[in-house]
N, CA, C and O of each residue as an XYZ file, in Angstrom:
728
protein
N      -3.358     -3.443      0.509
C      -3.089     -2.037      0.722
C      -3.893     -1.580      1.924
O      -5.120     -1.504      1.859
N      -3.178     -1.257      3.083
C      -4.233     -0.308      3.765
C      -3.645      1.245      4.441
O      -2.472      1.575      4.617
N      -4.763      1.944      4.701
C      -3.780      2.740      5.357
C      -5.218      3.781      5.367
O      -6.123      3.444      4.604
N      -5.408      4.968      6.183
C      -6.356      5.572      5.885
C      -7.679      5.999      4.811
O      -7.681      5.562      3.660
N      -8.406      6.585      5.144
C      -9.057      7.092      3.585
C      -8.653      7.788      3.045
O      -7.987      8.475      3.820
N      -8.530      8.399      1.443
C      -8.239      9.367      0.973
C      -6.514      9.602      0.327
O      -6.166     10.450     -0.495
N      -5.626      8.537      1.019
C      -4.405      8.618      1.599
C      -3.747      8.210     -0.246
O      -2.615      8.534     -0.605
N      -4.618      7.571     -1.039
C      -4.460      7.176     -2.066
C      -4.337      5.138     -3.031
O      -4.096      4.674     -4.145
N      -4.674      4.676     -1.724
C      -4.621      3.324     -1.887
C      -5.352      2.704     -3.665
O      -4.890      1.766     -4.315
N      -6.439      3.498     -4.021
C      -6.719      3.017     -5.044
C      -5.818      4.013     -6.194
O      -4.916      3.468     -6.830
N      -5.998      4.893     -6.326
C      -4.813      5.371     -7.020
C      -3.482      4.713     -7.000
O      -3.133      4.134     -8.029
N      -3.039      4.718     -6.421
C      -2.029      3.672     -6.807
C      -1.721      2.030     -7.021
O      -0.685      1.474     -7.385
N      -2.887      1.539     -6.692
C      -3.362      0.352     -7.804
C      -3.485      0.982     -8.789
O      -2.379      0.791     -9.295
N      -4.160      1.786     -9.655
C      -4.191      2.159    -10.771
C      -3.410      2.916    -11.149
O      -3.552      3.282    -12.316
N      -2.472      3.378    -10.503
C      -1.058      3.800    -11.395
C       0.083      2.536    -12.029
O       0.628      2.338    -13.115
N       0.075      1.701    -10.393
C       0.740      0.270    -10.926
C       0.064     -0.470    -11.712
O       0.823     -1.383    -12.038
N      -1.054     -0.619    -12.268
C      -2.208     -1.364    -13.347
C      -1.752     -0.830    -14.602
O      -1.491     -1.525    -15.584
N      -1.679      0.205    -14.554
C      -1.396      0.660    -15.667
C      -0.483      1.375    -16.358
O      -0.687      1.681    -17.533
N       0.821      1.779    -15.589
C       2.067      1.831    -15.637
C       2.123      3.466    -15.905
O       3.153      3.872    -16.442
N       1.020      4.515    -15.551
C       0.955      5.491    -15.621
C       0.359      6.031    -14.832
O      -0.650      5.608    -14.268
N       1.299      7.824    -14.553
C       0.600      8.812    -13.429
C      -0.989      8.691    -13.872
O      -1.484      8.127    -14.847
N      -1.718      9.566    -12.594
C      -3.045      9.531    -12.780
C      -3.265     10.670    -13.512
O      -4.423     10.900    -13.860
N      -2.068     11.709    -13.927
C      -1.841     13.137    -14.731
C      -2.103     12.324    -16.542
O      -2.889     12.773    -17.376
N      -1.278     11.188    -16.721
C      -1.050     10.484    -17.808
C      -2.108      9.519    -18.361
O      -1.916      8.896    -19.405
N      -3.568      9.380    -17.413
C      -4.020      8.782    -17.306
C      -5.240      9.444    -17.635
O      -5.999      8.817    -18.375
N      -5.625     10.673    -17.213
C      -6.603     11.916    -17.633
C      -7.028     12.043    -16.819
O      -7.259     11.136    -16.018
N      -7.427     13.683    -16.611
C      -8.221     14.119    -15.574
C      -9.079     13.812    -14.907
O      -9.124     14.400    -13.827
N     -10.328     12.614    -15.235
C     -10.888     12.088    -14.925
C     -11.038     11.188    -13.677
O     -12.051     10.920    -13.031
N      -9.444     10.698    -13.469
C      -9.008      9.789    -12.423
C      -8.626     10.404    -11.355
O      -8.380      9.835    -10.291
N      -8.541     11.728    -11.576
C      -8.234     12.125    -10.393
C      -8.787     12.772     -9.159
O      -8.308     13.223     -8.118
N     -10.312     12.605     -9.824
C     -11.155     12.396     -7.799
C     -11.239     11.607     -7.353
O     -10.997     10.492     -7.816
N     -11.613     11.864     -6.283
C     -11.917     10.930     -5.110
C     -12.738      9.318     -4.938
O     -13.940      9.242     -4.681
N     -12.092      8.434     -5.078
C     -12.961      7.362     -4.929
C     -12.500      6.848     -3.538
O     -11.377      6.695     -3.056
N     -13.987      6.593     -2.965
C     -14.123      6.090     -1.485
C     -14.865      4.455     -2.044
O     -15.949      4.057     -2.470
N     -13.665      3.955     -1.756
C     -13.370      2.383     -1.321
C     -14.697      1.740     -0.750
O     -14.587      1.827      0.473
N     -15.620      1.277     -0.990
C     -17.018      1.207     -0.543
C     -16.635     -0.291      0.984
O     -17.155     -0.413      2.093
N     -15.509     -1.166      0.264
C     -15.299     -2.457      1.674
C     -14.208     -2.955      1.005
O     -13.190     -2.967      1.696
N     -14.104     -3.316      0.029
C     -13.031     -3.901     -0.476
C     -12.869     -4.323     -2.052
O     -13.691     -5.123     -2.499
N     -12.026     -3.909     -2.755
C     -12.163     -4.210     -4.205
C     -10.347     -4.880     -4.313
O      -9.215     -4.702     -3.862
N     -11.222     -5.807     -5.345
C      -9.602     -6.729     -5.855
C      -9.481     -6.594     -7.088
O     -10.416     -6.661     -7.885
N      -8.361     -6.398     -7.355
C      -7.951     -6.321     -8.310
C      -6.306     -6.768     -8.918
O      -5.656     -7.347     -8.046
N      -5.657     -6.611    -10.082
C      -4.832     -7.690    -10.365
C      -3.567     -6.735    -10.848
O      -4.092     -5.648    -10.604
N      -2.513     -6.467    -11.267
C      -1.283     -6.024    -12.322
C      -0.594     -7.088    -12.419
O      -0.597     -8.132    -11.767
N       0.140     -6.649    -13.499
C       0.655     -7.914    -14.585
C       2.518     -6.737    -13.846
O       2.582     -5.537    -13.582
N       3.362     -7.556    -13.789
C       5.079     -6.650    -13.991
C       5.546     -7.448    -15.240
O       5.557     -8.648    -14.968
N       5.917     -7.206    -16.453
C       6.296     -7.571    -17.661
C       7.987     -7.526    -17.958
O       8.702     -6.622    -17.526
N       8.457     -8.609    -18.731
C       9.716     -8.617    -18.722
C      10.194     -7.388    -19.580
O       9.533     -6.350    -19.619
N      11.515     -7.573    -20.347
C      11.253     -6.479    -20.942
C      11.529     -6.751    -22.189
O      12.278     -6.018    -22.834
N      10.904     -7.957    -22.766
C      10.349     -8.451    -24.186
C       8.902     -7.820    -24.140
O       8.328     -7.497    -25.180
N       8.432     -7.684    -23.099
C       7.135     -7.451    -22.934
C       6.189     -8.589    -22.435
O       4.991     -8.510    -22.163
N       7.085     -9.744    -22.378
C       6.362    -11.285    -21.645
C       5.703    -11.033    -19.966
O       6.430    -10.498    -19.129
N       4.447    -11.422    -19.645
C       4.697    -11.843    -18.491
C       5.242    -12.361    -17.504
O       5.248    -13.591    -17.447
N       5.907    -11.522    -16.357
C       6.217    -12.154    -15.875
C       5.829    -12.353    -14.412
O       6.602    -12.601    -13.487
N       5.492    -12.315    -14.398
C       4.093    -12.158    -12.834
C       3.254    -11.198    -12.498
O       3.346     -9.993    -12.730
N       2.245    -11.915    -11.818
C       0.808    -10.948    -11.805
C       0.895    -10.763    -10.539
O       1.641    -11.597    -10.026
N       0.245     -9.683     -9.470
C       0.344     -9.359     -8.133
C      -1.495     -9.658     -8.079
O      -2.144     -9.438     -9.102
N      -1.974    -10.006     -7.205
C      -3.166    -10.020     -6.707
C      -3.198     -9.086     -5.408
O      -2.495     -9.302     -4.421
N      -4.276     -7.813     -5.549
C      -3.853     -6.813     -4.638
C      -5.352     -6.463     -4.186
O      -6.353     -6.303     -4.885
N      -5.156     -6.380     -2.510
C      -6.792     -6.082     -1.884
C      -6.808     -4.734     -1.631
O      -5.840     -4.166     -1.125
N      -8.258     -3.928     -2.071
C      -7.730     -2.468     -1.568
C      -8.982     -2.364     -0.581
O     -10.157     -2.620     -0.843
N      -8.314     -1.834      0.867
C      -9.646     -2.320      1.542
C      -9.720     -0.986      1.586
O      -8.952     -0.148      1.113
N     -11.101     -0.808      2.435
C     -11.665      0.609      2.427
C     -10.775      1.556      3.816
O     -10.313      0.873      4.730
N     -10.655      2.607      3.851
C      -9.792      3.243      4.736
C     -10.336      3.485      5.436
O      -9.632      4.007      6.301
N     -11.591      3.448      5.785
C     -12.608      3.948      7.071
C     -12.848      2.851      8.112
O     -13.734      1.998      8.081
N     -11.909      3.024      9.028
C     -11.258      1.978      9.912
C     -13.052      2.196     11.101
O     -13.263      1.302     11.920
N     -13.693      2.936     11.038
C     -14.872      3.416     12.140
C     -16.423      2.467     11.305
O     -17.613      2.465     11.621
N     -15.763      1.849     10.314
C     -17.389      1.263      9.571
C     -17.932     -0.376     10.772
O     -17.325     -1.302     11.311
N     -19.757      0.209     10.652
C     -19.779     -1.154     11.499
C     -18.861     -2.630     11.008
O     -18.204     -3.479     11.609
N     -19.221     -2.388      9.664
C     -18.560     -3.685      9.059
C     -17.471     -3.296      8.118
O     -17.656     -2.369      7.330
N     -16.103     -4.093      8.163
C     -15.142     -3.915      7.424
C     -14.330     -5.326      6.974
O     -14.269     -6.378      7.610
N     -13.788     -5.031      5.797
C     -13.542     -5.998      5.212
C     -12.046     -6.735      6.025
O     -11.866     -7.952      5.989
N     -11.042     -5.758      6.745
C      -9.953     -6.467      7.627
C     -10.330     -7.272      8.318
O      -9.793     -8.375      8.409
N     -11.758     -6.762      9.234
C     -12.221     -7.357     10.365
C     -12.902     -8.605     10.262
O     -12.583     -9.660     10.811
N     -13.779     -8.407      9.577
C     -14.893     -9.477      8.549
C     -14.507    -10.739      7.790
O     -14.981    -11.859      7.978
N     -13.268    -10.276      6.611
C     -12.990    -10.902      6.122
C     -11.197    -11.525      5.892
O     -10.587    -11.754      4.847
N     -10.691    -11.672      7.568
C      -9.591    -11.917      7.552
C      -8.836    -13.108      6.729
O      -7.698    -13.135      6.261
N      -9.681    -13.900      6.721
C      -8.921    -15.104      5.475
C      -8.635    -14.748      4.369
O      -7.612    -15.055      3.757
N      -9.688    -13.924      3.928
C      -9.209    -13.473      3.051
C      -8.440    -12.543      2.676
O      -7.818    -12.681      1.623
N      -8.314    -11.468      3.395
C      -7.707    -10.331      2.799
C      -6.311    -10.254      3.711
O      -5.381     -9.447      3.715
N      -6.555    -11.318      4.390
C      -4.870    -11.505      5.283
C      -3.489    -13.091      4.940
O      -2.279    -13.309      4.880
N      -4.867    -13.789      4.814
C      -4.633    -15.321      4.783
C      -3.831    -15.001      3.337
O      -4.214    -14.194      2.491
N      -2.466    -15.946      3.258
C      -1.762    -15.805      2.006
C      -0.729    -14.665      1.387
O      -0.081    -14.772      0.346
N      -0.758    -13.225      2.570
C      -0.502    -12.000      1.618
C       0.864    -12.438      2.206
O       1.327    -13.092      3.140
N       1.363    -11.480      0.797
C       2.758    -11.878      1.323
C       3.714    -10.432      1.435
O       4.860    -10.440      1.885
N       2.946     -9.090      0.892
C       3.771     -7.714      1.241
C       2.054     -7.178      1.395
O       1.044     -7.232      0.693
N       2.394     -6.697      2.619
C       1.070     -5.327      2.834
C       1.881     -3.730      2.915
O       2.761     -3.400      3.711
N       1.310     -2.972      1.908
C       1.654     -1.972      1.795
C       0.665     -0.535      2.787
O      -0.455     -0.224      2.384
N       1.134      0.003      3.730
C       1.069      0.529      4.766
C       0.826      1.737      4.128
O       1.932      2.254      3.972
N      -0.111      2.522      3.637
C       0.051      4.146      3.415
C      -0.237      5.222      3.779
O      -1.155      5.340      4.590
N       0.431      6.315      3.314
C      -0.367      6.963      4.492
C       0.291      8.859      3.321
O       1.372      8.921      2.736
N      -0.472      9.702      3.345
C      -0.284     10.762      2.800
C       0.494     11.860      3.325
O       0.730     12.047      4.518
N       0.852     12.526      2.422
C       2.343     13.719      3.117
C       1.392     14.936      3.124
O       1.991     16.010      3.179
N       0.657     14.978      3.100
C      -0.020     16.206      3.164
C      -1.139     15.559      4.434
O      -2.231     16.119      4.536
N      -0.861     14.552      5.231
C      -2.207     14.159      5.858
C      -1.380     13.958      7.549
O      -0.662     13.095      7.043
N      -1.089     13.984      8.423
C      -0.209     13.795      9.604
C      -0.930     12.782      9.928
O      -0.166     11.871     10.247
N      -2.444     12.339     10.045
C      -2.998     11.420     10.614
C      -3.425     10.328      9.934
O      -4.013      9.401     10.491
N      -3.193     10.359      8.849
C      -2.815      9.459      8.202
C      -1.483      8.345      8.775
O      -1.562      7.146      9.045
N      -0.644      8.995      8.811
C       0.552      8.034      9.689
C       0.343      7.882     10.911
O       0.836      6.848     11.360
N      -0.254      8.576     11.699
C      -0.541      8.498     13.253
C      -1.408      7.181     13.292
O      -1.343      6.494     14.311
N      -2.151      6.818     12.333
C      -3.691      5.856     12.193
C      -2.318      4.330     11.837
O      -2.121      3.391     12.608
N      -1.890      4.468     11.026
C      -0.634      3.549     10.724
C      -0.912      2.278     12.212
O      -1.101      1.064     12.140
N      -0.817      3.339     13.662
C      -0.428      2.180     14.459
C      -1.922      1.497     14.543
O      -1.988      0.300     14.820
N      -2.747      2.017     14.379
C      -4.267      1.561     14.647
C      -4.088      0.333     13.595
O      -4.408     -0.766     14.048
N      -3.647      0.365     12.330
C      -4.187     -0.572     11.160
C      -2.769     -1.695     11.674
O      -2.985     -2.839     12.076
N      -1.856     -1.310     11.599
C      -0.759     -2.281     12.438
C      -1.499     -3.485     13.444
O      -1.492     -4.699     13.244
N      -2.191     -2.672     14.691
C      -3.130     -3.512     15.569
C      -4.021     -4.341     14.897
O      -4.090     -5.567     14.988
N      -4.850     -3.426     14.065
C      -5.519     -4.750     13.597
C      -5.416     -5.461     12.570
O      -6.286     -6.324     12.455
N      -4.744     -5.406     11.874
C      -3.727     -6.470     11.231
C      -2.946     -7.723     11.584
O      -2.616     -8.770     11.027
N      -2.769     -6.996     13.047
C      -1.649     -8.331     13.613
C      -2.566     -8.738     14.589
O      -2.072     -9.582     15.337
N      -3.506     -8.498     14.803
C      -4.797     -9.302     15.601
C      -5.991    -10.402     14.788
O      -6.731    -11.351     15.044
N      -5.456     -9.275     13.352
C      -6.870    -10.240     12.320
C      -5.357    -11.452     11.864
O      -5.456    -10.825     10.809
N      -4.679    -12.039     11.747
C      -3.820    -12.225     10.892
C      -2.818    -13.133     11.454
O      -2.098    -12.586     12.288
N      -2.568    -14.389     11.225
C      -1.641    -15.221     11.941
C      -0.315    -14.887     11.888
O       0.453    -15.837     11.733
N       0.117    -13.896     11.966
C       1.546    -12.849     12.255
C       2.092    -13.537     13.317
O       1.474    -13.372     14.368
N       3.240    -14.393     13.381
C       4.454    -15.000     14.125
C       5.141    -13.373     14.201
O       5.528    -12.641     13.290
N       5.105    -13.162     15.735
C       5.596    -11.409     15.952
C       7.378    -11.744     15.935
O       8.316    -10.957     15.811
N       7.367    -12.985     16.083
C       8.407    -13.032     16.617
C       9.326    -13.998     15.420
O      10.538    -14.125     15.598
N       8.783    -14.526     14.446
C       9.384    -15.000     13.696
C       9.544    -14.338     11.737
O       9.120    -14.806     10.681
N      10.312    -13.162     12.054
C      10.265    -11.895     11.075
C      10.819    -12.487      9.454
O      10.973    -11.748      8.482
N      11.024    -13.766      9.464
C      11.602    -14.488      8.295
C      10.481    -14.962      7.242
O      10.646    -15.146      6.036
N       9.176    -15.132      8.067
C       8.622    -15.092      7.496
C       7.144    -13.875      7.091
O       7.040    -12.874      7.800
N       6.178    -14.099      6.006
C       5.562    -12.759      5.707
C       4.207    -12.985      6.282
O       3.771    -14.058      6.701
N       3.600    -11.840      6.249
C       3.518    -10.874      5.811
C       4.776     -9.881      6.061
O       5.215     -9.686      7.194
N       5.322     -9.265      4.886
C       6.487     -7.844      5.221
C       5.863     -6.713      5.054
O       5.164     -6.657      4.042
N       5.893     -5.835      5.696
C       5.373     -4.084      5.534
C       6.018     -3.450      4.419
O       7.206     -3.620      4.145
N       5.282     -2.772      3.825
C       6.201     -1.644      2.575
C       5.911     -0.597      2.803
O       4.778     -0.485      2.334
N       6.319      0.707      3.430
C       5.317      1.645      3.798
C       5.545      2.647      2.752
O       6.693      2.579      2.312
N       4.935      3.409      2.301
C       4.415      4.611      1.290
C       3.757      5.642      1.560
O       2.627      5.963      1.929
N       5.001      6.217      1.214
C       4.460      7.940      1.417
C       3.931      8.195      0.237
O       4.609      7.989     -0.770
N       2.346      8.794      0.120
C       2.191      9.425     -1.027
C       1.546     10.272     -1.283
O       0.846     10.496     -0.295
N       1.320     10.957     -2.078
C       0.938     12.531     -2.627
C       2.024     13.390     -1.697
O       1.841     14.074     -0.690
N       3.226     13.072     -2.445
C       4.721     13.682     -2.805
C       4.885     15.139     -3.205
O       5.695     15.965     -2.785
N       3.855     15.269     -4.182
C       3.749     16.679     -5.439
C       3.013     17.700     -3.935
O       3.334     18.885     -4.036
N       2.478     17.512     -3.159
C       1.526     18.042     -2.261
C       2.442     19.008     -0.791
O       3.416     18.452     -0.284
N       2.063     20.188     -0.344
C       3.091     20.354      0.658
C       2.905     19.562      2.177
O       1.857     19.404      2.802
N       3.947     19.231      2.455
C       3.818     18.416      3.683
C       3.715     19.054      5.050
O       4.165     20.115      5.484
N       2.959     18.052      5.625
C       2.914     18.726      7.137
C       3.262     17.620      8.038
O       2.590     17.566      9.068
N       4.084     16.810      7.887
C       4.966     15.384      8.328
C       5.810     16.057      8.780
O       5.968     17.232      8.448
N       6.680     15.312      9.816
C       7.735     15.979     10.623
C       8.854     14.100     10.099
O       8.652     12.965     10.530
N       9.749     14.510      9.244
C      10.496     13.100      8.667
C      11.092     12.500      9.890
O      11.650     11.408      9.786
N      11.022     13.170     11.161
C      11.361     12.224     12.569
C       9.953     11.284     12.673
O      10.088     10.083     12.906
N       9.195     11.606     12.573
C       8.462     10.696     12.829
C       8.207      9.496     11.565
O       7.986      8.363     11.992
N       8.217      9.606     10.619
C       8.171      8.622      9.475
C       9.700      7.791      9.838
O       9.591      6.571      9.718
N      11.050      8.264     10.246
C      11.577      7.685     10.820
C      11.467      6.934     12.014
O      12.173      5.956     12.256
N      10.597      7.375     12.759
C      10.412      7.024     14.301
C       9.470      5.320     13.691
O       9.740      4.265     14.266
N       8.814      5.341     12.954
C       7.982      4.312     12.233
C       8.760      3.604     11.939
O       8.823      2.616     12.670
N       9.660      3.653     10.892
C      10.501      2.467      9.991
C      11.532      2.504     11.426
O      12.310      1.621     11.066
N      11.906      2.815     12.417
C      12.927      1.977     13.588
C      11.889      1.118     13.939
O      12.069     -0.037     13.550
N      10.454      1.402     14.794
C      10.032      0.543     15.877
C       8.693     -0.354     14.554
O       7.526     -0.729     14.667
N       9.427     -0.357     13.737
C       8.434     -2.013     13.213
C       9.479     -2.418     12.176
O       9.894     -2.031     11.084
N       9.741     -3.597     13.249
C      10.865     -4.487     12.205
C      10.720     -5.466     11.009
O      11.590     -6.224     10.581
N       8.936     -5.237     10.367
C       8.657     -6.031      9.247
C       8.158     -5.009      7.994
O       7.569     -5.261      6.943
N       8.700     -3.628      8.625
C       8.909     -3.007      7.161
C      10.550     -3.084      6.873
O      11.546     -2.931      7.580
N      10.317     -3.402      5.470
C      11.363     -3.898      5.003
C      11.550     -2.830      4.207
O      12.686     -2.403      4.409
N      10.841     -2.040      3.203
C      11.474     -0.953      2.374
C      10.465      0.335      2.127
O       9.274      0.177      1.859
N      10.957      1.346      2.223
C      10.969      2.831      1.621
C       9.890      3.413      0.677
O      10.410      3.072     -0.386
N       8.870      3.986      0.353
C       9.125      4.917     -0.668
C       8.326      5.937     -0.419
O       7.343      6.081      0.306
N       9.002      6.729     -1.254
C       8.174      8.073     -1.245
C       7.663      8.522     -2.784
O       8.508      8.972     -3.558
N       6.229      8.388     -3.219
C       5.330      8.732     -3.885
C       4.597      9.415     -4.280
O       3.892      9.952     -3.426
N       4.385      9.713     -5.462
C       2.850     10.730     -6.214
C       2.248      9.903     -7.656
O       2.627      9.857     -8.826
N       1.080      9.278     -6.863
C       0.769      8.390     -8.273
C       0.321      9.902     -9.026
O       0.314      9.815    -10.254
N       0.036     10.947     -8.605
C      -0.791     11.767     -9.406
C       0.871     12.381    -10.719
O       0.731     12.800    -11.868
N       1.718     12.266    -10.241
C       2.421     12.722    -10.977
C       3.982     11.687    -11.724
O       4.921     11.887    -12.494
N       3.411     10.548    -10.859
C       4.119      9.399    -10.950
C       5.371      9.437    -10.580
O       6.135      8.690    -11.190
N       6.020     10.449     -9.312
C       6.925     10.389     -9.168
C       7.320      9.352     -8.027
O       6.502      8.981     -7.185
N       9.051      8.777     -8.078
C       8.899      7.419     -7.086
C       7.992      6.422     -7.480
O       7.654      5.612     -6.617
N       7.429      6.298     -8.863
C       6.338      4.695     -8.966
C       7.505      3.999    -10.082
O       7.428      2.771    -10.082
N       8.285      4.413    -10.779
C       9.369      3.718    -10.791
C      10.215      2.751    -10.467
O      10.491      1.705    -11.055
N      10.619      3.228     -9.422
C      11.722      2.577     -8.114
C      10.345      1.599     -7.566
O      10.450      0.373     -7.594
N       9.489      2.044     -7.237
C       8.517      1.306     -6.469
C       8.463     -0.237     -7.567
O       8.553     -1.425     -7.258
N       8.324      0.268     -8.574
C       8.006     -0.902     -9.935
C       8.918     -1.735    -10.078
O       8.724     -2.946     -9.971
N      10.094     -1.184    -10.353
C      11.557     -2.013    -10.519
C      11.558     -2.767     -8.960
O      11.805     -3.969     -8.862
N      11.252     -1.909     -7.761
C      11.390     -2.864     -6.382
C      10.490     -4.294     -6.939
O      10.960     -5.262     -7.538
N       9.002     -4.052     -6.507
C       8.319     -5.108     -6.910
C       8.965     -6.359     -7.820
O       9.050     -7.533     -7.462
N       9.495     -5.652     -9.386
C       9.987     -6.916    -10.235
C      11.151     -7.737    -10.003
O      11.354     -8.888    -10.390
N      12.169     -6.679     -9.048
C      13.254     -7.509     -9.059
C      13.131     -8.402     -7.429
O      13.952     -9.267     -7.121
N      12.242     -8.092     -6.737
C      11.805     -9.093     -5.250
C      11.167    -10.190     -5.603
O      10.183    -10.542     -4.954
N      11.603    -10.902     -6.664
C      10.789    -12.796     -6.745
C      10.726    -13.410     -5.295
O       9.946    -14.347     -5.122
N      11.397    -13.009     -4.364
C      11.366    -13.454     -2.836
C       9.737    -13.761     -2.781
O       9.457    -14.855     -2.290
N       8.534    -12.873     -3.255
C       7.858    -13.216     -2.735
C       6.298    -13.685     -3.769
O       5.124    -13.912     -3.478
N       7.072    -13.659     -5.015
C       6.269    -14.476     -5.960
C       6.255    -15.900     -5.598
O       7.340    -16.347     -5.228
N       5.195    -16.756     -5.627
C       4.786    -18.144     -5.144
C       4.606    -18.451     -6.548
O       4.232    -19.572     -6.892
């Protein structure tokens, strides 16, 4: 996951962890946690016996792209080496949040053995709009202007882990893409 601070990256690990808004989840969850470098963590997507059926291993790095030390930069094997969807986010109530998009793009495809030119294979972009419930100050030409000029986002959404709207579609996307379960 990367994408600014604040923008919601750990919140929505913990909406997908636990298959509930952060409203459904209790009040509690819903301040602010600042990402200290990088935390990992895991979700299970379940059939619908309730069996496992695959686990996602998900990095949430910290959004403060200005730290001397950061975990993209620092620790590219790891948090690049292997991924196979990076989810791009960025908030509807935040404009620079998406403007920063091209900054984390750069260093992504600088930390990261990204074939620019061979789009068949991954890392694929997922980009996410979120805090949905919130009023926007996005101009949707430009969130369009994004999904034309980067041809390794592959899909859509628009989000509110706080109210869980769009984590649905986002969920059902994830389970029914085995493309990129190993």
């Amino acid at each position: 996951m990367a994408g600014s601070g604040a923008v919601g990256k750990t919140s929505l690990l913990m909406v997908l962890k636990n298959g509930k808004s952060l409203q459904e989840l209790g009040n509690n969850t819903l301040e602010y946690h600042r990402t200290p470098f990088l935390e990992i963590d895991a979700f299970k997507v379940l059939n619908e016996g309730g069996n496992l059926e695959h686990s996602y291993l998900i990095y949430d790095i910290s959004g403060q792209l200005n730290l001397p030390v950061h975990a993209l930069k620092e620790l590219k094997q790891l948090t690049l080496g292997g991924v196979d969807i990076i989810f791009l986010i960025f908030a509807n109530n935040n404009l620079q949040s998406l403007l920063d998009l091209k900054e984390w793009l750069k260093i992504i495809e600088s930390s990261s053995d990204i074939n620019e030119k061979d789009l068949s294979k991954p890392p694929y972009y997922v980009l996410i709009k979120n805090k949905i419930d919130l009023e926007s100050n996005i101009d949707e030409a430009l969130v369009k202007m994004v999904l034309e000029n980067e041809p390794r986002i592959i899909k859509y959404f628009e989000v509110s882990c706080k109210t869980g709207e769009g984590i649905p579609e986002l969920m059902t996307w994830l389970k029914e893409n085995k493309v990129f379960w190993k």
